[in-house]
FIZA-525484 format. One line per 10 residues: number of its first residue (from 1); their letters; for each residue x, y, z of N, C-alpha, C. Coordinates in nm, 2 decimals. Atoms other than C-alpha are relative to their C-alpha. Layout:
% FIZA-525484
NUM	A	X:Y:Z:X:Y:Z:X:Y:Z | ...
% end
This chain:
% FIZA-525484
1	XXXXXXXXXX	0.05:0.03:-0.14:-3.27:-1.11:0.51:-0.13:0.06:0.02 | 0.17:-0.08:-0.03:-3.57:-0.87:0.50:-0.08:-0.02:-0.07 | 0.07:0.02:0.09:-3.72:-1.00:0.21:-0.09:-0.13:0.08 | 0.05:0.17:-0.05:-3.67:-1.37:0.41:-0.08:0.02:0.12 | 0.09:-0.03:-0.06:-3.88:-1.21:0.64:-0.13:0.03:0.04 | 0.15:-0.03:0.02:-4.14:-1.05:0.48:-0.06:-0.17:-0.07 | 0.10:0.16:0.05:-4.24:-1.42:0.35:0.02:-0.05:0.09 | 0.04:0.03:-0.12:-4.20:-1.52:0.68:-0.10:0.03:0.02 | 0.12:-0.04:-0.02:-4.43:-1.31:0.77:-0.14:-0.02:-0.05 | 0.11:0.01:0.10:-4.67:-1.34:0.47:-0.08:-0.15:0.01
11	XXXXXXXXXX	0.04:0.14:-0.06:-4.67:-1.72:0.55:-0.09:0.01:0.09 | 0.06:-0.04:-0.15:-4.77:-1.67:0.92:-0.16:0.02:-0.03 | 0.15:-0.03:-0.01:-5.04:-1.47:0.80:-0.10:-0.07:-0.06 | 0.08:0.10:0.13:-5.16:-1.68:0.51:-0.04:-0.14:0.11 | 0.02:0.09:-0.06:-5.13:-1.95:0.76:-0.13:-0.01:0.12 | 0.11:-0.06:-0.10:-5.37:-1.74:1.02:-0.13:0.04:-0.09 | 0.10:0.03:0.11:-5.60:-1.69:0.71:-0.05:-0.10:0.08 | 0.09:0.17:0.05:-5.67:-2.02:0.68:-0.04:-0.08:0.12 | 0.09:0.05:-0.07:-5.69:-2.11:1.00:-0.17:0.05:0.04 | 0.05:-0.07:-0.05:-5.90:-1.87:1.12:-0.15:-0.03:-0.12
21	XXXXXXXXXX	0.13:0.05:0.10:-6.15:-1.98:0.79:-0.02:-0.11:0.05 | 0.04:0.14:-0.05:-6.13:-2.36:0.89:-0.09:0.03:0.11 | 0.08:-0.07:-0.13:-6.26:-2.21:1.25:-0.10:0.04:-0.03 | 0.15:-0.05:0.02:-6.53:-2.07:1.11:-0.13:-0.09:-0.06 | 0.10:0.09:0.06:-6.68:-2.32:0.89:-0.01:-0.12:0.11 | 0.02:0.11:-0.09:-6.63:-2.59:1.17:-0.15:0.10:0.09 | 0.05:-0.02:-0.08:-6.82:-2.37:1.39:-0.15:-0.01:-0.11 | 0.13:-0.01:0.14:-7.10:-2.34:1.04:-0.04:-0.12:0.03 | 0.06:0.14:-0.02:-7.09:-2.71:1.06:-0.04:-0.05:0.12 | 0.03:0.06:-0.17:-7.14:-2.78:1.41:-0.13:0.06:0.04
31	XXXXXXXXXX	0.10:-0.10:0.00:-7.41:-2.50:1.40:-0.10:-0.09:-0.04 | 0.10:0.07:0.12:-7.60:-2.69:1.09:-0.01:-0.14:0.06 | 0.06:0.14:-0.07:-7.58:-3.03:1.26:-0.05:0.00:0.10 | 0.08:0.00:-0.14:-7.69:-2.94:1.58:-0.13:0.06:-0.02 | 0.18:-0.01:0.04:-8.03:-2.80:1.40:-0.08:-0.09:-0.07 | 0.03:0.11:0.06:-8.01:-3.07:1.20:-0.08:-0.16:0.09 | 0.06:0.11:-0.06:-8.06:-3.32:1.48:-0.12:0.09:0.10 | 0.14:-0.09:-0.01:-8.28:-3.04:1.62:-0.15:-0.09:-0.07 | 0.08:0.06:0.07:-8.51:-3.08:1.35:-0.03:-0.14:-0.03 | 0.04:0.08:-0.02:-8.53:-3.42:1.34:-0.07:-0.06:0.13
41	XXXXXXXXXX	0.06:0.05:-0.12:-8.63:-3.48:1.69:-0.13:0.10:-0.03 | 0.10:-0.11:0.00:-8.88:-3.18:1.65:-0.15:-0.05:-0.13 | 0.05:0.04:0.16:-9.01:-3.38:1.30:-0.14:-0.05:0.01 | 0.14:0.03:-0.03:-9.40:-3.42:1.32:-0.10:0.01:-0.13 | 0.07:-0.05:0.11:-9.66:-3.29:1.11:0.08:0.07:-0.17 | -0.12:0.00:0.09:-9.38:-3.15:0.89:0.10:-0.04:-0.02 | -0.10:0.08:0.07:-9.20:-3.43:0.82:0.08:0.06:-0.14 | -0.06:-0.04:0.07:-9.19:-3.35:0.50:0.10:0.14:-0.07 | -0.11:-0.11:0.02:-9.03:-3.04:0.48:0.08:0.04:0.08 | -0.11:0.06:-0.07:-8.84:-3.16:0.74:0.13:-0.02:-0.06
51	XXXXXXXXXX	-0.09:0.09:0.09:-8.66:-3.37:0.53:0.04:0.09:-0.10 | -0.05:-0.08:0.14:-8.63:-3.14:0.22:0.12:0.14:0.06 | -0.07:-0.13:-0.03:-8.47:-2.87:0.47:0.14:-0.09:0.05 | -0.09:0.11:-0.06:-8.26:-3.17:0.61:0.12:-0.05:-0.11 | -0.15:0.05:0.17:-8.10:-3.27:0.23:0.04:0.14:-0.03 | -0.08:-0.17:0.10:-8.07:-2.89:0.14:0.17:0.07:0.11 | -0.03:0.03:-0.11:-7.89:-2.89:0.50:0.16:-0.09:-0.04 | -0.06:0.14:-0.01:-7.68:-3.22:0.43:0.09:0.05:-0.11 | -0.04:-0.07:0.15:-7.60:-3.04:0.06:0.10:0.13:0.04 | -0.07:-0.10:-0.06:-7.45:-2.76:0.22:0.09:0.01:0.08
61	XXXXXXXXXX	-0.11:0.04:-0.07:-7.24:-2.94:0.48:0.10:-0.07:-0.06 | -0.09:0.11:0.10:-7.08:-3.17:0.18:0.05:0.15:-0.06 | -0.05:-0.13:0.05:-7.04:-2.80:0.01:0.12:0.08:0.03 | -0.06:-0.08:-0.04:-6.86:-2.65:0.26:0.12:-0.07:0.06 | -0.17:0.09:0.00:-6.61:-2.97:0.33:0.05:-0.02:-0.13 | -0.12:0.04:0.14:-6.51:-2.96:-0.02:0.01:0.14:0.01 | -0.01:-0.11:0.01:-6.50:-2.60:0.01:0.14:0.02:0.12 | -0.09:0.00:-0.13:-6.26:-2.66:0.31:0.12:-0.06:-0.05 | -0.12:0.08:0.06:-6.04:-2.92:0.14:0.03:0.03:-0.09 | -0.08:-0.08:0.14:-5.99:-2.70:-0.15:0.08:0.11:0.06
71	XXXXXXXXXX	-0.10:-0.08:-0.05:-5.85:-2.46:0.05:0.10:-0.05:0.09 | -0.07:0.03:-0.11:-5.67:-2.64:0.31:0.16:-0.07:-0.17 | -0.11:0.04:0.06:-5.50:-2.82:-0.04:0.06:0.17:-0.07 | -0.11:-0.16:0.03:-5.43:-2.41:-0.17:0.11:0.04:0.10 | -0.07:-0.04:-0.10:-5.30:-2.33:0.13:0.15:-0.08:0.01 | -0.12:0.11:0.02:-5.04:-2.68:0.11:0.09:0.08:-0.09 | -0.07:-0.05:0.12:-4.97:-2.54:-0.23:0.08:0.15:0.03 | -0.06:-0.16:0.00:-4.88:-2.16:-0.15:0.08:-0.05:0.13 | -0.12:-0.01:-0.09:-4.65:-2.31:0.15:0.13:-0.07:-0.07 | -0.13:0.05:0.15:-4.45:-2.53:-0.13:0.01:0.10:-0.08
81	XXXXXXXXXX	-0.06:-0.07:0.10:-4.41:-2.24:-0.34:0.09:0.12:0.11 | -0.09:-0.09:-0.10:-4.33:-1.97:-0.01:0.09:-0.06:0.02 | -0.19:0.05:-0.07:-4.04:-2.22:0.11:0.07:-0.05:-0.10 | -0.09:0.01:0.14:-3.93:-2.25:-0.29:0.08:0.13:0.04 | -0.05:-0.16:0.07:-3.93:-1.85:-0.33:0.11:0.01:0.14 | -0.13:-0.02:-0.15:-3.76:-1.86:0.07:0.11:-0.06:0.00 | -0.15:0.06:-0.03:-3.48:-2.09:0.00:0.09:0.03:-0.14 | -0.05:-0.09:0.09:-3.42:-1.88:-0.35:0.04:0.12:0.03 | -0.06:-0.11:-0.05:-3.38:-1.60:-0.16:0.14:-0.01:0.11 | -0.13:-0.01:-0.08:-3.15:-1.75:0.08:0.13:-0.02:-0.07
91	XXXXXXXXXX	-0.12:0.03:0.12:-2.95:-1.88:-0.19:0.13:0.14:-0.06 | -0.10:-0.14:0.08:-2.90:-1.54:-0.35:0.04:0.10:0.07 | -0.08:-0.06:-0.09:-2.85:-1.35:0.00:0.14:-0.04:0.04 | -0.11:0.02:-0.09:-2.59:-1.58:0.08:0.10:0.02:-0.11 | -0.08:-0.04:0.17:-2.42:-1.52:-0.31:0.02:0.16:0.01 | -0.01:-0.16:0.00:-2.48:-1.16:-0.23:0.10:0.03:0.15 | -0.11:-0.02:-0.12:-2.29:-1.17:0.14:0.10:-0.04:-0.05 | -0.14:0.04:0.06:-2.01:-1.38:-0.06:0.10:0.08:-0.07 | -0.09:-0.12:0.11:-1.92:-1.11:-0.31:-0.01:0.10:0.11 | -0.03:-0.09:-0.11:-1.99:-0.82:-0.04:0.14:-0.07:0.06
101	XXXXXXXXXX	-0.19:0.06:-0.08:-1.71:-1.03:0.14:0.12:0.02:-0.11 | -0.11:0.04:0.07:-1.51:-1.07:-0.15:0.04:0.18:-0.06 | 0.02:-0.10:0.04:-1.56:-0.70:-0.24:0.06:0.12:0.10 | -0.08:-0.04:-0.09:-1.45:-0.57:0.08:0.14:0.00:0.04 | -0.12:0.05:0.04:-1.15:-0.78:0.08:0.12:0.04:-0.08 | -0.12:-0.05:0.15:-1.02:-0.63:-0.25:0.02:0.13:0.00 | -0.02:-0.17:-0.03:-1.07:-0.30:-0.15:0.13:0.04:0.08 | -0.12:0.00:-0.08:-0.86:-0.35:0.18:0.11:-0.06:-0.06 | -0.08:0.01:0.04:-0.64:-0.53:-0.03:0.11:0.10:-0.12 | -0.06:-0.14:0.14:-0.59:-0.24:-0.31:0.01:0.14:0.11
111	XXXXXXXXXX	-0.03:-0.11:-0.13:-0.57:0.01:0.04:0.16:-0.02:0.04 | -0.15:0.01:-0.03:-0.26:-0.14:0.18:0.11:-0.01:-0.15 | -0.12:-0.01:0.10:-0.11:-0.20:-0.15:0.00:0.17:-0.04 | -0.01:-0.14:0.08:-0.15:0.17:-0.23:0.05:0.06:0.11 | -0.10:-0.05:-0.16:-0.01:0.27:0.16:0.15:-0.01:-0.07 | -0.13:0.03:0.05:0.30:0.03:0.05:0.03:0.10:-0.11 | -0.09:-0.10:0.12:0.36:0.23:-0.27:0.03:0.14:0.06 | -0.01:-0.12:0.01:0.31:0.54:-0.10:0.11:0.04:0.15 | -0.12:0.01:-0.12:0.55:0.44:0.20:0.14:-0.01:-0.11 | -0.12:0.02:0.12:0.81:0.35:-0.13:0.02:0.11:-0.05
121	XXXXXXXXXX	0.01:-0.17:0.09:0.75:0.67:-0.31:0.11:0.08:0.13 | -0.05:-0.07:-0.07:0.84:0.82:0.06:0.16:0.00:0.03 | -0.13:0.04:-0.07:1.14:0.61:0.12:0.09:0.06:-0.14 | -0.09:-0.03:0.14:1.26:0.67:-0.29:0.01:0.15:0.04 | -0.01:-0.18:0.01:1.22:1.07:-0.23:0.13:0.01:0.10 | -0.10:-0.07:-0.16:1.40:1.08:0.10:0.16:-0.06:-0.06 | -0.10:0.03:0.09:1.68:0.83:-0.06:0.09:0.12:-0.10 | -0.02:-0.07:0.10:1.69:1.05:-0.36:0.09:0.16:0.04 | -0.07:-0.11:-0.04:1.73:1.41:-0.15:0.12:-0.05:0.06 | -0.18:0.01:-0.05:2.02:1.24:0.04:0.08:-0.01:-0.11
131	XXXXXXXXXX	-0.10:0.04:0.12:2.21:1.11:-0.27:0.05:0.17:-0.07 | -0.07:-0.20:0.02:2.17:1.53:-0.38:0.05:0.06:0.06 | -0.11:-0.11:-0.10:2.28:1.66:-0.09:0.12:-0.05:-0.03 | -0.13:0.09:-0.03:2.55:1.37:-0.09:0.10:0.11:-0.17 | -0.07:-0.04:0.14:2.64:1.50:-0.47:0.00:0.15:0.02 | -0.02:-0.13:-0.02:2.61:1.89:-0.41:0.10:0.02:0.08 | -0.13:-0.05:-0.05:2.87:1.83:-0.11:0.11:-0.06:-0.08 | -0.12:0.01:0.10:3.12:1.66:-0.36:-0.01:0.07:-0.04 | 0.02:-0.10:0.08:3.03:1.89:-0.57:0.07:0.09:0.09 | -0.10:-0.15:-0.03:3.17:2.19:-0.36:0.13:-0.06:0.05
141	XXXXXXXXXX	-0.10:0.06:-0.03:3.42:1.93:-0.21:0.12:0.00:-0.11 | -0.09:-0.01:0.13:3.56:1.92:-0.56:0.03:0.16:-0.04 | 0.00:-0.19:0.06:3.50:2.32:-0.67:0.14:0.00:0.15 | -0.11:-0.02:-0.07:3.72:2.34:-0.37:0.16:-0.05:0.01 | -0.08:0.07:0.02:3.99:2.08:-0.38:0.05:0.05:-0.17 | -0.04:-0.08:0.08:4.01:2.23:-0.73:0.07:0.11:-0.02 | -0.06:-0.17:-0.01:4.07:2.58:-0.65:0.12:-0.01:0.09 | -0.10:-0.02:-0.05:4.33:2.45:-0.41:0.14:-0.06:-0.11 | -0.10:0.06:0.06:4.51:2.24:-0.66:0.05:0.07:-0.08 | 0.01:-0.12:0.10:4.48:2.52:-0.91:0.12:0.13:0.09
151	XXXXXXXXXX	-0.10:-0.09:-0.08:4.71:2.73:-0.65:0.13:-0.10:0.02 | -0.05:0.09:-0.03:4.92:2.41:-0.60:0.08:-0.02:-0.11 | -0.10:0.04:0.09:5.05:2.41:-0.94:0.00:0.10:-0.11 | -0.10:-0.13:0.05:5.08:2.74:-1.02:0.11:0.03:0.11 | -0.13:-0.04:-0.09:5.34:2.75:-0.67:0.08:-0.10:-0.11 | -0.12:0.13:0.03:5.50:2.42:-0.87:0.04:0.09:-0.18 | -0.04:-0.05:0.14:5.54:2.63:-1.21:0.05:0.16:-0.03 | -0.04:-0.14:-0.11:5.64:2.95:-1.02:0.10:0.01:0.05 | -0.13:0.02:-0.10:5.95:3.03:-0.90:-0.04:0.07:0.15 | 0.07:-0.05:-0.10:5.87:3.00:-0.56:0.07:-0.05:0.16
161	XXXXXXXXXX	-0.10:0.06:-0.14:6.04:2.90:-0.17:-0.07:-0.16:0.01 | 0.10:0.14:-0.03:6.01:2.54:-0.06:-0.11:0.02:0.16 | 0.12:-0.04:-0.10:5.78:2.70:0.25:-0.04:0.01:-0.08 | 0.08:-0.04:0.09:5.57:2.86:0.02:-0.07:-0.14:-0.08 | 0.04:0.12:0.02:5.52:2.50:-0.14:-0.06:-0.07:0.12 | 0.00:0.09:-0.14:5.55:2.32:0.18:-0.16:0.03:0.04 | 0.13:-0.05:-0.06:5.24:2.58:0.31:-0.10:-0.03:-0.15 | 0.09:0.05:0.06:5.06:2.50:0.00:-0.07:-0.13:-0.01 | 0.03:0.17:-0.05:5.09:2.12:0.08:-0.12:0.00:0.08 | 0.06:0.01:-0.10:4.98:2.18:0.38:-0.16:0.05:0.05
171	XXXXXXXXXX	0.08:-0.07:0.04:4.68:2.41:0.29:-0.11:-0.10:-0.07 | 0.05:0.13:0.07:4.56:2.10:0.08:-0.01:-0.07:0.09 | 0.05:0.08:-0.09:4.61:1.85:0.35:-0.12:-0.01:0.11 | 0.14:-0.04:-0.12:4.34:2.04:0.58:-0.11:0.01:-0.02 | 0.08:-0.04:0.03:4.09:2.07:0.37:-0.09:-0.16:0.00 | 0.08:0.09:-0.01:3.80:1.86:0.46:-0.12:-0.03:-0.09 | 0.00:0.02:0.13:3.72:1.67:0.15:-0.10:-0.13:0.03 | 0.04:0.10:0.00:3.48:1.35:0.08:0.09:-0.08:-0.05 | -0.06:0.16:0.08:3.63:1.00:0.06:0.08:-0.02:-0.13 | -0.07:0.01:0.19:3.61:0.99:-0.30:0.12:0.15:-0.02
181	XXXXXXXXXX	-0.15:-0.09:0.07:3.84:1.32:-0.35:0.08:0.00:0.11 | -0.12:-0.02:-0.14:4.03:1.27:0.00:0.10:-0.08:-0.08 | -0.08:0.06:0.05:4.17:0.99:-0.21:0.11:0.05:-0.10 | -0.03:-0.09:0.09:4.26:1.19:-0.48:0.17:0.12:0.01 | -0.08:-0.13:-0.04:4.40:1.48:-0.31:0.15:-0.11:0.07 | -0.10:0.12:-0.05:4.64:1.18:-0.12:0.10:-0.02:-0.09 | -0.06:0.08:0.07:4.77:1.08:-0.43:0.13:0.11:-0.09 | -0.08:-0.12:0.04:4.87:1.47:-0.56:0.09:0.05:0.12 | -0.04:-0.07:-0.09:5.01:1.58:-0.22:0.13:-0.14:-0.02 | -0.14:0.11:-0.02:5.26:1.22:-0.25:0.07:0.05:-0.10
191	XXXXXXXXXX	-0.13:-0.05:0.11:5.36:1.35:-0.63:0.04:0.14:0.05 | -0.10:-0.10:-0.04:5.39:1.67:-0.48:0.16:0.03:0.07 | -0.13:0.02:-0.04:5.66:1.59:-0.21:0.10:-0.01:-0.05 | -0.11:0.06:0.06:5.88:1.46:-0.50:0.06:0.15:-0.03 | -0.06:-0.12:0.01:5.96:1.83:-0.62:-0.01:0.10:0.11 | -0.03:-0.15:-0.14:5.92:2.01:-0.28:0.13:-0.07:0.08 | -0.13:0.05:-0.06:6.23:1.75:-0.18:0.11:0.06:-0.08 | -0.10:-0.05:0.12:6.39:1.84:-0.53:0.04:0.12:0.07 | -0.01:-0.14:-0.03:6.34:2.21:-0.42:0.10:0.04:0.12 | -0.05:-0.08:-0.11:6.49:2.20:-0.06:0.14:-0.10:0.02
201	XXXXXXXXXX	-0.14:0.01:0.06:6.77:2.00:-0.20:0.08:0.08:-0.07 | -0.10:-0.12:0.08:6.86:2.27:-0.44:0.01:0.11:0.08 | -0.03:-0.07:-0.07:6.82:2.53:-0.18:0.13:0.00:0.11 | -0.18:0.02:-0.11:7.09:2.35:0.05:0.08:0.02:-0.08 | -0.12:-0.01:0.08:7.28:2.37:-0.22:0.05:0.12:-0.04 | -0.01:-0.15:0.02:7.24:2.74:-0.33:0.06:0.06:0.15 | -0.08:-0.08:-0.13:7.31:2.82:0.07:0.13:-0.06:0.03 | -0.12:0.07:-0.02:7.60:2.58:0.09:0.11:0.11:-0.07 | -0.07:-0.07:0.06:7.71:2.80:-0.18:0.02:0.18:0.00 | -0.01:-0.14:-0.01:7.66:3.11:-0.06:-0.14:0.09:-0.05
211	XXXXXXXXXX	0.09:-0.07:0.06:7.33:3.23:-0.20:-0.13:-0.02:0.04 | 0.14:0.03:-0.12:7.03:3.30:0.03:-0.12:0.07:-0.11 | 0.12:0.00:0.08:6.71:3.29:-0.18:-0.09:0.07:0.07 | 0.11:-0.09:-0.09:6.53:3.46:0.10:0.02:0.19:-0.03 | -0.04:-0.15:0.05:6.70:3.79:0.06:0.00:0.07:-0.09 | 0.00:-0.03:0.12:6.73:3.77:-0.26:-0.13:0.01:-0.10 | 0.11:-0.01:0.02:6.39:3.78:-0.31:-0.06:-0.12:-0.13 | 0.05:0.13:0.10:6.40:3.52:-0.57:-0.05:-0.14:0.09 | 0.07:0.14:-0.03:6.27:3.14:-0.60:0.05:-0.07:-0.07 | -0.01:0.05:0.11:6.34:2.87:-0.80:-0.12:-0.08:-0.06
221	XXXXXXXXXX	0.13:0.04:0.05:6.05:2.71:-0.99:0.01:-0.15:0.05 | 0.02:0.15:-0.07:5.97:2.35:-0.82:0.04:-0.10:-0.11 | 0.02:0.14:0.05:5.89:2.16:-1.12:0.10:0.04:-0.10 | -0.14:-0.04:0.08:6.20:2.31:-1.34:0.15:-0.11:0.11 | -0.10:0.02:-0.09:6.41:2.25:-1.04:0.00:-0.20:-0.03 | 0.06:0.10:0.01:6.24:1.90:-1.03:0.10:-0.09:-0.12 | -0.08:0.07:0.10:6.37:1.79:-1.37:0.09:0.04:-0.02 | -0.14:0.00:-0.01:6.67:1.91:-1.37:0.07:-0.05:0.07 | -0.06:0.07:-0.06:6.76:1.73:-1.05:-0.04:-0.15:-0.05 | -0.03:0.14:0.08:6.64:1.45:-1.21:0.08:-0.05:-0.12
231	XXXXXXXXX	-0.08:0.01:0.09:6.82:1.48:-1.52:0.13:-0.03:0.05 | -0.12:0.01:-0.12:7.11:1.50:-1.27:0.06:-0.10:0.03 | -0.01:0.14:-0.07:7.07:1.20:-1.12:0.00:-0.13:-0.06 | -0.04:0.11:0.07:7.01:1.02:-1.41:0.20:0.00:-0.09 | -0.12:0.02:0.02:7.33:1.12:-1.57:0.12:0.01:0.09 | -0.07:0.01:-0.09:7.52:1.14:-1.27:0.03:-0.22:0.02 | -0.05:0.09:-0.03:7.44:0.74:-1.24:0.10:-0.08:-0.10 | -0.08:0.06:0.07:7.69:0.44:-1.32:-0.09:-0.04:-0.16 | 0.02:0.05:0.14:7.66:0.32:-1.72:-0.03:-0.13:-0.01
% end
């Protein structure tokens, strides 16, 4: 745009040149003819050098209209070549605004896409520390549910009261566990019941008979007890 201005400009002036020359030689010629017919009215005794000042005169005004028409055709010519070089430059400003546009464009478009990733990056991290926390609290959910089961079946391989079971059950049931091992723990606390029933079935039976397990400081082992009442029951049934 500033280039298409300085040959604006350069025109203009080139154009103020030339007039401002034509203006002058008109005024030359208007000068030279008005002494010209001067000297002819004035023409007397020196006709003849009248006349010889009159063709040198006449020679000079043909001189300076070809002198005029050669410039007025330069002048034609340097305005066909300024409105060449002017509509080459507009050409290649408007080729140069095109890519600036297209250049800006890709920028903002490689900006947001690099935001997006770094909104994704943010969402994967934050994802990522929940899923650790999530796995660190199984993790102690388990270390714990372990250490209770681990008490749970040394009572069942122990000669031990069916309270003492019972409160181990129930030691297990309270314990606030994830989903995944709540299920778990669900499934050990059902097979447990089966030998803490065995157990306070053989106990009615030891008091029925006379023999209080409390006092006596003993226990009977759950999961002994366990199979034996089942052995019981199987040979006990019909053949």
């Amino acid at each position: 745009t500033r280039l298409i201005l300085q040959i604006s400009d350069l025109q203009k002036g080139s154009n103020q040149v030339f007039s401002h020359s034509l203006h002058e030689r008109d005024l030359e010629i208007g000068r030279l003819r008005r002494e010209s017919e001067k000297m002819r009215r004035d023409q007397a005794s020196t006709a003849g050098i009248v006349s010889l000042e009159l063709w040198v005169r006449e020679q000079k005004i043909q001189q300076l209209q070809q002198e005029t028409e050669k410039l007025s055709k330069e002048n034609r010519e340097k305005d066909k070549q300024l409105a060449v070089v002017s509509a080459k430059v507009g050409a290649l400003s408007f080729s140069f605004f095109t890519h600036f546009c297209q250049v800006i464009e890709k920028v903002r478009q490689i900006s947001d896409e690099n935001k997006q990733s770094h909104e994704r990056e943010k969402s994967l991290q934050k994802e990522l520390s929940s899923r650790l926390a999530k796995e660190r609290e199984v993790s102690a959910n388990i270390e714990v549910f372990k250490n209770s089961l681990q008490k749970l079946q040394a009572c069942l391989r122990s000669p031990c009261s069916s309270a003492s079971l019972r409160g181990e059950l129930g030691q297990l049931e309270l314990l606030c566990l994830d989903p995944s091992v709540s299920a778990i723990r669900t499934a050990v606390v059902d097979m447990a019941r089966g030998p803490l029933s065995w157990l306070e079935g053989a106990e009615q039976l030891l008091d029925s008979a006379g023999m209080d397990l409390h006092t006596s400081g003993k226990g009977l082992c759950p999961w002994e007890c366990g199979m034996s009442w089942q052995a019981r029951c199987i040979g006990e049934s019909p053949a």
